[in-house]
PyMOL Python script that loads the backbone (N, CA, C, O; Angstrom):
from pymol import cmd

cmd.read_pdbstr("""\
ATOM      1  N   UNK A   1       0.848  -1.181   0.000  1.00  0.00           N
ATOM      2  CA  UNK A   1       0.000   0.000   0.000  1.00  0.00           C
ATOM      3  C   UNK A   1       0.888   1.236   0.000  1.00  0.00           C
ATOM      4  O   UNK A   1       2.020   1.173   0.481  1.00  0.00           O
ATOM      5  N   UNK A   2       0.469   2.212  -0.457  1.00  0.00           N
ATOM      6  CA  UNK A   2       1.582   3.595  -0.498  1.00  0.00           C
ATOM      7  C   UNK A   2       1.125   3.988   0.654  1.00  0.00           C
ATOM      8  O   UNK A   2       0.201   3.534   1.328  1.00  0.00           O
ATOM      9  N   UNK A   3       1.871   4.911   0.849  1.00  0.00           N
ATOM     10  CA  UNK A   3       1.486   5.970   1.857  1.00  0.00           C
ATOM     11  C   UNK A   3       0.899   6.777   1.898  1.00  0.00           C
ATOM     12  O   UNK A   3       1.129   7.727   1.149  1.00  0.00           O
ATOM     13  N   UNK A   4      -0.299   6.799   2.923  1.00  0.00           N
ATOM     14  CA  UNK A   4      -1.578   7.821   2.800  1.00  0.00           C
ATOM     15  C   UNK A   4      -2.450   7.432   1.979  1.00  0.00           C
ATOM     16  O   UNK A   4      -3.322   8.157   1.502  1.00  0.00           O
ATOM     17  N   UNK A   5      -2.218   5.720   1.636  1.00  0.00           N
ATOM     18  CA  UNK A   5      -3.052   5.277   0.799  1.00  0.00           C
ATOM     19  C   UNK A   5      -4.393   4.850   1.635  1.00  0.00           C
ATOM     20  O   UNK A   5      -4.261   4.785   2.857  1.00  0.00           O
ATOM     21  N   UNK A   6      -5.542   4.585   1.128  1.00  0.00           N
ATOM     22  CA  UNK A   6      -6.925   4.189   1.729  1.00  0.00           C
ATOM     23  C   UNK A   6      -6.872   2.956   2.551  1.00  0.00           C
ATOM     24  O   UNK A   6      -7.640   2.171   1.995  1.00  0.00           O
ATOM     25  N   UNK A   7      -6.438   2.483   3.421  1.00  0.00           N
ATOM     26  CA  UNK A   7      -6.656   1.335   4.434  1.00  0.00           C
ATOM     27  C   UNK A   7      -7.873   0.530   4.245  1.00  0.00           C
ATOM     28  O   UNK A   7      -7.838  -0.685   4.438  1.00  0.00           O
ATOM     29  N   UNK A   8      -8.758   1.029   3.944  1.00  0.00           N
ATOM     30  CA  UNK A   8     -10.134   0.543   4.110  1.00  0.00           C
ATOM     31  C   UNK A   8     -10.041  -0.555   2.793  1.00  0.00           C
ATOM     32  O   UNK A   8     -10.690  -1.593   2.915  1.00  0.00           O
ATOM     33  N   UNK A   9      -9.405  -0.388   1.786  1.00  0.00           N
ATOM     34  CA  UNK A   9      -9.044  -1.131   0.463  1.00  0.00           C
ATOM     35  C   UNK A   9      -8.270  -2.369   0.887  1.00  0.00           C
ATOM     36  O   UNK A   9      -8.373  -3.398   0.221  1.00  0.00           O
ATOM     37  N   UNK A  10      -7.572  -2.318   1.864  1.00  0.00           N
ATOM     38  CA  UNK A  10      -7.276  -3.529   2.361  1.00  0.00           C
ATOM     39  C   UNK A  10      -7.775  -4.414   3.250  1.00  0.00           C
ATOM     40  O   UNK A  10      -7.110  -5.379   3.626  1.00  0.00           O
ATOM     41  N   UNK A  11      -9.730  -4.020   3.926  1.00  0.00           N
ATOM     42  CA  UNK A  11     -10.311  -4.649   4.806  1.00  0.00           C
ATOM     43  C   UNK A  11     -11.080  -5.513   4.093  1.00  0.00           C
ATOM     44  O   UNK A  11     -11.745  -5.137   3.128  1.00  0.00           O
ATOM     45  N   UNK A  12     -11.056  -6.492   4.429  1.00  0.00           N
ATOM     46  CA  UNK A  12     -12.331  -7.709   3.494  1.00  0.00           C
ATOM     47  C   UNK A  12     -13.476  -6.653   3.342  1.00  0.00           C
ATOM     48  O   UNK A  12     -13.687  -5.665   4.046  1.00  0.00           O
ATOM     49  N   UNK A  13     -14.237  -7.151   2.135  1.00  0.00           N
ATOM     50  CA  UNK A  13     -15.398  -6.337   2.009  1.00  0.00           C
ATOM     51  C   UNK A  13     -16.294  -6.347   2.688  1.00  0.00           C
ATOM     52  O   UNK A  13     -16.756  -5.286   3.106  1.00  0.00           O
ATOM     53  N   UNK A  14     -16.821  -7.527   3.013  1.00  0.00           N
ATOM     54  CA  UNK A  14     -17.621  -7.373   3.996  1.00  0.00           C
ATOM     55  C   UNK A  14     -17.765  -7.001   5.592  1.00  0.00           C
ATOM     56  O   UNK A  14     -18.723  -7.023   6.366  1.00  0.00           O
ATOM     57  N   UNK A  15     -16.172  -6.598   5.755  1.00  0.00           N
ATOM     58  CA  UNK A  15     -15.752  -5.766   7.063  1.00  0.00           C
ATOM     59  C   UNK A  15     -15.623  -4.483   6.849  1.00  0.00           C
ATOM     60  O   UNK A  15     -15.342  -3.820   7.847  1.00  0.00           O
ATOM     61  N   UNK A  16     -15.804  -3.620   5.313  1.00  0.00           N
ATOM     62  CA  UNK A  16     -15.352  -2.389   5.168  1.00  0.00           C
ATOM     63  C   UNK A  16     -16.939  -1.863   6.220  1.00  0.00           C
ATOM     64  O   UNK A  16     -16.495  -1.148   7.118  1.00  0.00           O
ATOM     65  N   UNK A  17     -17.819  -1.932   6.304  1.00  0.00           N
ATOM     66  CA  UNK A  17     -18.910  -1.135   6.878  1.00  0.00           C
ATOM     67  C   UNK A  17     -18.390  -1.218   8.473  1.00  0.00           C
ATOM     68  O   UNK A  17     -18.384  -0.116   9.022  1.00  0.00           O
ATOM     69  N   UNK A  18     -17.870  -2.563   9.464  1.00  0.00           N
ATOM     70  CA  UNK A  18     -17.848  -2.363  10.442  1.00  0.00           C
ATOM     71  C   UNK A  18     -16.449  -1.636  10.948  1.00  0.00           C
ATOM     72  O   UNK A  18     -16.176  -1.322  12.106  1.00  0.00           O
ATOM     73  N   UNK A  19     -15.575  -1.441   9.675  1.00  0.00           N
ATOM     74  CA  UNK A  19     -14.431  -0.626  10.086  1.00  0.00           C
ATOM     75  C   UNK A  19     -14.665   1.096   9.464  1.00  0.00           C
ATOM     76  O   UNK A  19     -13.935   2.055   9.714  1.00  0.00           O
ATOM     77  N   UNK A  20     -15.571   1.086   8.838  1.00  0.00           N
ATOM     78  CA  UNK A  20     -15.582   2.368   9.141  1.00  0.00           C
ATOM     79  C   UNK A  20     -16.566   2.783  10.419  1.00  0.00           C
ATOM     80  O   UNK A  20     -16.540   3.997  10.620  1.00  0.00           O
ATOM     81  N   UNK A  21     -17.312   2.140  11.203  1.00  0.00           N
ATOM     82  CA  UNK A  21     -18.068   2.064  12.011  1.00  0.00           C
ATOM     83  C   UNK A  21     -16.801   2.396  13.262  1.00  0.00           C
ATOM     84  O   UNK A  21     -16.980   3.401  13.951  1.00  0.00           O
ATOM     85  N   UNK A  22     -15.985   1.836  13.431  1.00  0.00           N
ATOM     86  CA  UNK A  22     -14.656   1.604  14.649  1.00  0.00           C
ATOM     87  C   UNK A  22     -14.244   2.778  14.141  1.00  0.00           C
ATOM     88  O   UNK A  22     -14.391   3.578  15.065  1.00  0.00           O
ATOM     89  N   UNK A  23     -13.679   3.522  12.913  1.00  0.00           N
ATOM     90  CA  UNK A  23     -12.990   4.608  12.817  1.00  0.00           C
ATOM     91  C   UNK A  23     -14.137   5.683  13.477  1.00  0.00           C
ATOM     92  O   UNK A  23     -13.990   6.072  14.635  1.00  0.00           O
ATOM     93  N   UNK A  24     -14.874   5.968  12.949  1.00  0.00           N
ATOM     94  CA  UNK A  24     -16.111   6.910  13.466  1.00  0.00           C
ATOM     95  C   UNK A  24     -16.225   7.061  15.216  1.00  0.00           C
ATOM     96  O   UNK A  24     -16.085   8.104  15.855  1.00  0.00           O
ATOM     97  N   UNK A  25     -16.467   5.936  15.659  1.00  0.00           N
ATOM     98  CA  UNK A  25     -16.437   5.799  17.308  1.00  0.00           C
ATOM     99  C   UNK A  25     -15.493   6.288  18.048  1.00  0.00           C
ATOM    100  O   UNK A  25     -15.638   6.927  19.090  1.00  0.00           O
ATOM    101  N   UNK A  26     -14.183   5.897  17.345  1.00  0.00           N
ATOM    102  CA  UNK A  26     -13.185   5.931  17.726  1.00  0.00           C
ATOM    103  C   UNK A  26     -12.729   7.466  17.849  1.00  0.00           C
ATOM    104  O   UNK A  26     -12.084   7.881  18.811  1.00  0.00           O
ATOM    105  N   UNK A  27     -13.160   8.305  16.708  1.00  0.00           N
ATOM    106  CA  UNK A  27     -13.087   9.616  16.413  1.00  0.00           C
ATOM    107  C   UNK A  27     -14.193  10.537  17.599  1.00  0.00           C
ATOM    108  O   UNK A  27     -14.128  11.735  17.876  1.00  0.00           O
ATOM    109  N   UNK A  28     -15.051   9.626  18.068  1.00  0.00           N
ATOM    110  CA  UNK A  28     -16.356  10.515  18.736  1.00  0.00           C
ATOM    111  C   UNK A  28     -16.431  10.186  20.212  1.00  0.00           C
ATOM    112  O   UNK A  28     -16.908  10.871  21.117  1.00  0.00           O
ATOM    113  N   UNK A  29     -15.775   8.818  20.275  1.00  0.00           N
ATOM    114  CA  UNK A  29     -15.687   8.733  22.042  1.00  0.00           C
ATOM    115  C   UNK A  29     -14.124   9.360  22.613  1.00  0.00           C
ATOM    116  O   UNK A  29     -14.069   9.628  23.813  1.00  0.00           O
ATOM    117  N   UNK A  30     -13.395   9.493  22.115  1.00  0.00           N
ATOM    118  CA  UNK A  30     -12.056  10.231  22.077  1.00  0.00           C
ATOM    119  C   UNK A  30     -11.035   9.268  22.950  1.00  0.00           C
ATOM    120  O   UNK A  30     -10.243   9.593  23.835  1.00  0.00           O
ATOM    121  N   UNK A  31     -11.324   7.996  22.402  1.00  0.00           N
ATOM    122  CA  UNK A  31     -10.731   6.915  23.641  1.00  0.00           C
ATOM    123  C   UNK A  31     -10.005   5.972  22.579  1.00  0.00           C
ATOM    124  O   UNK A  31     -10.179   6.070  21.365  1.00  0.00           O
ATOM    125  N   UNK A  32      -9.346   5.243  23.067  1.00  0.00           N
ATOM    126  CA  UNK A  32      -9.035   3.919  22.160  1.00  0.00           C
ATOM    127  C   UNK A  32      -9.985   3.417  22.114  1.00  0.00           C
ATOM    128  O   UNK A  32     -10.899   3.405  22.938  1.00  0.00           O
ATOM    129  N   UNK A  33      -9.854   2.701  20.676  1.00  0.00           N
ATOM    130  CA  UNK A  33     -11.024   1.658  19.959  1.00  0.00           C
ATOM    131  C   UNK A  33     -10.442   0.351  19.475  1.00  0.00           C
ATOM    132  O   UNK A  33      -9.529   0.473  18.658  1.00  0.00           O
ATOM    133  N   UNK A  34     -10.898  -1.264  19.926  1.00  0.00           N
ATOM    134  CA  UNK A  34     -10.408  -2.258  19.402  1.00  0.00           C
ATOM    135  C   UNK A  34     -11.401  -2.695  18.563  1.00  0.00           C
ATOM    136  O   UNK A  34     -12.620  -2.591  18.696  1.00  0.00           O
ATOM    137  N   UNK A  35     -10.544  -3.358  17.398  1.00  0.00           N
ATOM    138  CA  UNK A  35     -11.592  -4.220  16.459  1.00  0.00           C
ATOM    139  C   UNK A  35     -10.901  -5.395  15.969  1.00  0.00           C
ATOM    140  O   UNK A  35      -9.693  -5.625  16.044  1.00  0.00           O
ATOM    141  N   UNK A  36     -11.922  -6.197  15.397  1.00  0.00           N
ATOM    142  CA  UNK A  36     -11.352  -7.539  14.678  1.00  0.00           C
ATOM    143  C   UNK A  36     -11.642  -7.463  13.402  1.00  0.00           C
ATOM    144  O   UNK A  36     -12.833  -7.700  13.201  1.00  0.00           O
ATOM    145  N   UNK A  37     -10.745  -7.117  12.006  1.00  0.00           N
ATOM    146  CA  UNK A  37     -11.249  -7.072  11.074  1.00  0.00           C
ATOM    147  C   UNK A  37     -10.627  -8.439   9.867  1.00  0.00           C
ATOM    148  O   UNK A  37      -9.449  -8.756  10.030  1.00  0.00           O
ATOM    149  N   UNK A  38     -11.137  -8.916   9.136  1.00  0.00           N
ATOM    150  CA  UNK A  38     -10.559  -9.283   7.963  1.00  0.00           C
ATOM    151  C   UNK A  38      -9.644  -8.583   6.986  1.00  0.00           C
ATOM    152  O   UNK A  38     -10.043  -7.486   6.595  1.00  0.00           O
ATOM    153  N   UNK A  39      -8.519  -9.009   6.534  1.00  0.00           N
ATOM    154  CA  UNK A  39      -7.952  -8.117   5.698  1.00  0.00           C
ATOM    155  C   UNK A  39      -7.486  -8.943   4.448  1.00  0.00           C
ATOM    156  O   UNK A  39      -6.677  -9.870   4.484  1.00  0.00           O
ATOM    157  N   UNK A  40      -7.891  -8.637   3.748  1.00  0.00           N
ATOM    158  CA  UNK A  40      -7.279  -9.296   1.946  1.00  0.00           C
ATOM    159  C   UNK A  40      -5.780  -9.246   1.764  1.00  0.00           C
ATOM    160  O   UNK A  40      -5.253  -8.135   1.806  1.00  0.00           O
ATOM    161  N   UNK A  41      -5.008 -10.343   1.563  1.00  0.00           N
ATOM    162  CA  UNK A  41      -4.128 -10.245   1.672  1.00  0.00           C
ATOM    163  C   UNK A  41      -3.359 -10.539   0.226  1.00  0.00           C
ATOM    164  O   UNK A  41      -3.777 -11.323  -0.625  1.00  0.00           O
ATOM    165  N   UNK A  42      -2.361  -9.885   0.146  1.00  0.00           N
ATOM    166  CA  UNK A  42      -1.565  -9.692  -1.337  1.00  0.00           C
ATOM    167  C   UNK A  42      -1.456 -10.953  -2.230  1.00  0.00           C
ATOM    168  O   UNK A  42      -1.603 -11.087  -3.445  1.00  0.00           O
ATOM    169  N   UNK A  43      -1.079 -12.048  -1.017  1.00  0.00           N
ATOM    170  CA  UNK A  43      -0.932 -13.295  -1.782  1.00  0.00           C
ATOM    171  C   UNK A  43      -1.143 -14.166  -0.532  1.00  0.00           C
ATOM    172  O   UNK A  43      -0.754 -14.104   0.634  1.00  0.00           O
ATOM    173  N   UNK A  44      -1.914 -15.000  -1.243  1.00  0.00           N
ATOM    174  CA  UNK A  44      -1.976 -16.050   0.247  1.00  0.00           C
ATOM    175  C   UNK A  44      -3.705 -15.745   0.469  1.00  0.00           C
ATOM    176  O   UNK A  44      -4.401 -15.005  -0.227  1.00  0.00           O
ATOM    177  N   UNK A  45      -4.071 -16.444   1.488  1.00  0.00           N
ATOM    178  CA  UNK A  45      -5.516 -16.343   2.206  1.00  0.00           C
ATOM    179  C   UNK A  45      -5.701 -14.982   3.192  1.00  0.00           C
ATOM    180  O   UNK A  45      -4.795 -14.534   3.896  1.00  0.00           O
ATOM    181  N   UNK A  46      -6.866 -14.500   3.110  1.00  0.00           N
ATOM    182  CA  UNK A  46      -6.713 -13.563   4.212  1.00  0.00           C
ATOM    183  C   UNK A  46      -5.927 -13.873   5.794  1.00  0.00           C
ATOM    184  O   UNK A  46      -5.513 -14.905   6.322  1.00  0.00           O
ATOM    185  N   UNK A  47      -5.968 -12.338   6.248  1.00  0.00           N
ATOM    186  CA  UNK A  47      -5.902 -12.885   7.693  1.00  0.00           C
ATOM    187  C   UNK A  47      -6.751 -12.050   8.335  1.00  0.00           C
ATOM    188  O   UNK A  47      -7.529 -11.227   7.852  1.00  0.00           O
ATOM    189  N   UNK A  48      -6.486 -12.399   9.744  1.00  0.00           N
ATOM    190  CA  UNK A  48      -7.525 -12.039  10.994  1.00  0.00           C
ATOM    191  C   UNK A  48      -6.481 -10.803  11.362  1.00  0.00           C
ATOM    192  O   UNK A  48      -5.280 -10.896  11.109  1.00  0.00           O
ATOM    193  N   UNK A  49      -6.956  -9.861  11.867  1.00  0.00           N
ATOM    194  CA  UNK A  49      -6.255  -8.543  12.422  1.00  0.00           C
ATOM    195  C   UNK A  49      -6.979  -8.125  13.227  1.00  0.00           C
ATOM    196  O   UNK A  49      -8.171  -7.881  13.044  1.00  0.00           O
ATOM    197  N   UNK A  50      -6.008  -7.895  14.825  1.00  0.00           N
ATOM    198  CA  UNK A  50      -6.906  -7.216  16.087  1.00  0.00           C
ATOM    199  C   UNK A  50      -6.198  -5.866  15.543  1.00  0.00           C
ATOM    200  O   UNK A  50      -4.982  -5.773  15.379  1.00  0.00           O
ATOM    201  N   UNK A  51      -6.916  -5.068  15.344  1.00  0.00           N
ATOM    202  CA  UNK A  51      -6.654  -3.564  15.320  1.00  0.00           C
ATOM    203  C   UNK A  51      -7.131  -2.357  16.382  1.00  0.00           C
ATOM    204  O   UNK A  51      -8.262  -1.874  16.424  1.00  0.00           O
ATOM    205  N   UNK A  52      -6.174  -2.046  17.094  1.00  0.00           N
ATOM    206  CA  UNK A  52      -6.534  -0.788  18.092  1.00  0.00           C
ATOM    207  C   UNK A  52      -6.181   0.607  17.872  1.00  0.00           C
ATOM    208  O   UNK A  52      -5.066   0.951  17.479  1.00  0.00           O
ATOM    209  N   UNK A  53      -7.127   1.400  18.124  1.00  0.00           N
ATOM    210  CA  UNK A  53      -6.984   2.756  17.168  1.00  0.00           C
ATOM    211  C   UNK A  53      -6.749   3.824  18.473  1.00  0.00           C
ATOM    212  O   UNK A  53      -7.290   3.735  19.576  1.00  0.00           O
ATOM    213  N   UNK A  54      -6.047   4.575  18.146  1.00  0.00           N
ATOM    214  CA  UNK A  54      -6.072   5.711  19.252  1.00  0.00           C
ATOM    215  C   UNK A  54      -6.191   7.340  18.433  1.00  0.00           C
ATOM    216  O   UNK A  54      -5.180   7.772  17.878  1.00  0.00           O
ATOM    217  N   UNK A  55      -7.245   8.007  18.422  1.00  0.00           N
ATOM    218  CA  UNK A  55      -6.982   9.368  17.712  1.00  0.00           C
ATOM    219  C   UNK A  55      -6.179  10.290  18.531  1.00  0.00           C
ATOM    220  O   UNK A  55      -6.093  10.326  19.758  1.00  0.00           O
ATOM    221  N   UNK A  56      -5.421  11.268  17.366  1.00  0.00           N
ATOM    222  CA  UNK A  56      -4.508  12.046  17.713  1.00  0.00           C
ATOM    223  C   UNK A  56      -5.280  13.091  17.837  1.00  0.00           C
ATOM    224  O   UNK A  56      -5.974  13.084  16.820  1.00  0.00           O
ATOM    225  N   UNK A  57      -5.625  14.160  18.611  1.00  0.00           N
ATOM    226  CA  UNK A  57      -6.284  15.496  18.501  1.00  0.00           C
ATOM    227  C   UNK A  57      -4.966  16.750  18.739  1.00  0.00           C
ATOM    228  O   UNK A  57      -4.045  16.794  19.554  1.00  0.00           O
ATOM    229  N   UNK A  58      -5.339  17.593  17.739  1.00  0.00           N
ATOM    230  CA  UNK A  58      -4.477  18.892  18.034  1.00  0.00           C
ATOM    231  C   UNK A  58      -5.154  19.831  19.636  1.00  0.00           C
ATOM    232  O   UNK A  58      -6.071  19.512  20.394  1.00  0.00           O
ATOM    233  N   UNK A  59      -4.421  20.780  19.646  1.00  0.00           N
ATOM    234  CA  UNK A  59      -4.691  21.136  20.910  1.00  0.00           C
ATOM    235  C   UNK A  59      -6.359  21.965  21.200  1.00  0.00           C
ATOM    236  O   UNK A  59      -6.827  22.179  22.318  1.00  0.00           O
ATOM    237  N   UNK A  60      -6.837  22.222  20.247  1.00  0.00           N
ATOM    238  CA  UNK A  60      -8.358  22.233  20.101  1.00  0.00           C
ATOM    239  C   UNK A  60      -9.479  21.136  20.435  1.00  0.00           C
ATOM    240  O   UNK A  60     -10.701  21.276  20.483  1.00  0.00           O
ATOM    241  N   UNK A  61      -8.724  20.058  20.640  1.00  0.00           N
ATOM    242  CA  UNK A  61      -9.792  18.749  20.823  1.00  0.00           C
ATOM    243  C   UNK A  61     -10.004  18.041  20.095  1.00  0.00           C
ATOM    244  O   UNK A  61     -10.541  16.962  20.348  1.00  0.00           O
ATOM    245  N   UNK A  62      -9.357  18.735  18.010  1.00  0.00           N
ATOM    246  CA  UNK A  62     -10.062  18.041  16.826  1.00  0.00           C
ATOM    247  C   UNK A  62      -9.029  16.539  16.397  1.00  0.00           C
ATOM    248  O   UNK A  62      -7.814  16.567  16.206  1.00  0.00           O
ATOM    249  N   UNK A  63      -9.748  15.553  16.341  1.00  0.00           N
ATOM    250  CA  UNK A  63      -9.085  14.256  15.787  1.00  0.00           C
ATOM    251  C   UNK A  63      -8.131  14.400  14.679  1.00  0.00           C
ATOM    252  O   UNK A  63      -9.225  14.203  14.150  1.00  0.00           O
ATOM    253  N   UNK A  64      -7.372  14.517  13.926  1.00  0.00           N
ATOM    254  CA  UNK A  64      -6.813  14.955  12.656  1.00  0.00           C
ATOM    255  C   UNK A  64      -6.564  13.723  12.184  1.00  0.00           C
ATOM    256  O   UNK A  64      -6.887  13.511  11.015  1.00  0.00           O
ATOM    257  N   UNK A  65      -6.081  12.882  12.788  1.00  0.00           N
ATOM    258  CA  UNK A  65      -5.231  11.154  12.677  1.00  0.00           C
ATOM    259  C   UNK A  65      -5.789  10.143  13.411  1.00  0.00           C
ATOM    260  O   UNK A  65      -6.875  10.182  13.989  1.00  0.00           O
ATOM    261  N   UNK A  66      -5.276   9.548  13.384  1.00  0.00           N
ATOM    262  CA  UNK A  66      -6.099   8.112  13.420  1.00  0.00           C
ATOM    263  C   UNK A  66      -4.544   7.068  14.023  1.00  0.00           C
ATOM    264  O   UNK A  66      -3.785   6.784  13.096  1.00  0.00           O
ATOM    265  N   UNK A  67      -4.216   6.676  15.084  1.00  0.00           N
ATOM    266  CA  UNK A  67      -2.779   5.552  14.721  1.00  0.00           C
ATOM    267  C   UNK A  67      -3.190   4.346  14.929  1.00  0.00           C
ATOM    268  O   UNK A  67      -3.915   4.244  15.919  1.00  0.00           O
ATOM    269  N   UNK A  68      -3.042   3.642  14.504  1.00  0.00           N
ATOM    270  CA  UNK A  68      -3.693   2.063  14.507  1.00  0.00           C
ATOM    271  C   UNK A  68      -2.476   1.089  14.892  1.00  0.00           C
ATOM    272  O   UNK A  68      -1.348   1.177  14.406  1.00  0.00           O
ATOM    273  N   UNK A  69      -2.723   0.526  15.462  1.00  0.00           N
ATOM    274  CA  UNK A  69      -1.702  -1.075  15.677  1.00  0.00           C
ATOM    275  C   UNK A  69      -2.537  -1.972  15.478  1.00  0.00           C
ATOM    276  O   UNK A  69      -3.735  -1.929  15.757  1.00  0.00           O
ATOM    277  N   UNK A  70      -1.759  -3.112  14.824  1.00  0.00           N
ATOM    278  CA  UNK A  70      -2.632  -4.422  14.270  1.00  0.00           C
ATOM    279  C   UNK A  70      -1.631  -5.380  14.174  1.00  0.00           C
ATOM    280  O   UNK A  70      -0.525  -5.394  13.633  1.00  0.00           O
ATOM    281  N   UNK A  71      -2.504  -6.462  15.054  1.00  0.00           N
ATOM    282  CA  UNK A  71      -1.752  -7.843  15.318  1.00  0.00           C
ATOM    283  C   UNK A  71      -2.155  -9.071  14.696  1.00  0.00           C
ATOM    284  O   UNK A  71      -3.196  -9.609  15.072  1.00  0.00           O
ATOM    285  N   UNK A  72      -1.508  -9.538  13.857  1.00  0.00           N
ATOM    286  CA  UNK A  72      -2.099 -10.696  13.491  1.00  0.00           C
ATOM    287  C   UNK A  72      -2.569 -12.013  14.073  1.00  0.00           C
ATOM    288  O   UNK A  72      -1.771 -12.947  14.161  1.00  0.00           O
ATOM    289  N   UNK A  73      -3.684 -12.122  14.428  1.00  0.00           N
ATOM    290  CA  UNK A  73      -4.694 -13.367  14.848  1.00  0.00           C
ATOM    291  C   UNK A  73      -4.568 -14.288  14.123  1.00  0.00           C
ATOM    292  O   UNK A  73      -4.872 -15.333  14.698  1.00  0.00           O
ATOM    293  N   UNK A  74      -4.263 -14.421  13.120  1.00  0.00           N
ATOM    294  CA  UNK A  74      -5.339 -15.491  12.478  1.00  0.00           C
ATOM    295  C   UNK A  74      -5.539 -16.590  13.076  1.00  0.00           C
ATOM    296  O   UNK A  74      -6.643 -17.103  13.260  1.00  0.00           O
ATOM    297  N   UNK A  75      -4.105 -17.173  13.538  1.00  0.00           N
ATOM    298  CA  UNK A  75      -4.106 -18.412  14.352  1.00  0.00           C
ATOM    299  C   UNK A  75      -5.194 -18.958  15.228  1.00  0.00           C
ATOM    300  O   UNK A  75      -5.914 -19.956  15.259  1.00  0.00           O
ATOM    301  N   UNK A  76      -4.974 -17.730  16.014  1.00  0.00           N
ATOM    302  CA  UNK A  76      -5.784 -17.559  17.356  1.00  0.00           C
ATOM    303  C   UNK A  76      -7.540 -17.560  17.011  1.00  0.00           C
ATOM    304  O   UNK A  76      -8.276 -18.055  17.865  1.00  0.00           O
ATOM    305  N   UNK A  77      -8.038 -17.087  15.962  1.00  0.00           N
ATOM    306  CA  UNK A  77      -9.000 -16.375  15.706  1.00  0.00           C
ATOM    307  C   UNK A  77      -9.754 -18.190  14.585  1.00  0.00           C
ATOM    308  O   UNK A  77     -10.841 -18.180  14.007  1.00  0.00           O
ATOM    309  N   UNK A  78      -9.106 -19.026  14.602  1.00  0.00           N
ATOM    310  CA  UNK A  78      -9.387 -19.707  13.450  1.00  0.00           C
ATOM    311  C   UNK A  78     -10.042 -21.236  14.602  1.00  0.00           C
ATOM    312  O   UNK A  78     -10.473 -22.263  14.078  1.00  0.00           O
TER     313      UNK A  78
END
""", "prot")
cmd.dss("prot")
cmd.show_as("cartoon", "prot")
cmd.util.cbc("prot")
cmd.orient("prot")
């Protein structure tokens, strides 16, 4: 993926609605947010990804960013 490229292009499709659902929350409760999403993977079978989001706010309060960490499950998750 490039940089600053769309993330959401790499969530299984049928997880793109509940990950933009986690970005949104995540942006409005002003807290960390965990999720479990599917992700399409380049080559190979998908995998399972725990993803936890923390928004960045400038000193106004406003979210600007988004930082995500994501661990691969699949193992665990299968």
């Amino acid at each position: 993926m490039i940089e600053g490229g769309d993330w959401l292009a790499l969530v299984h499709p049928e997880d793109r609605g509940r990950a933009r659902d986690f970005l949104r929350g995540m942006m409005a409760s002003r807290s960390s947010e965990r999720a479990e999403l599917r992700m399409v993977a380049a080559k190979g079978p998908e995998r399972v990804l725990e993803c936890e989001g923390n928004p960045v706010r400038d000193r106004h309060g406003s979210a600007g960013m988004v930082i995500l960490v994501c661990r691969d499950i699949t193992a665990r998750a299968a």
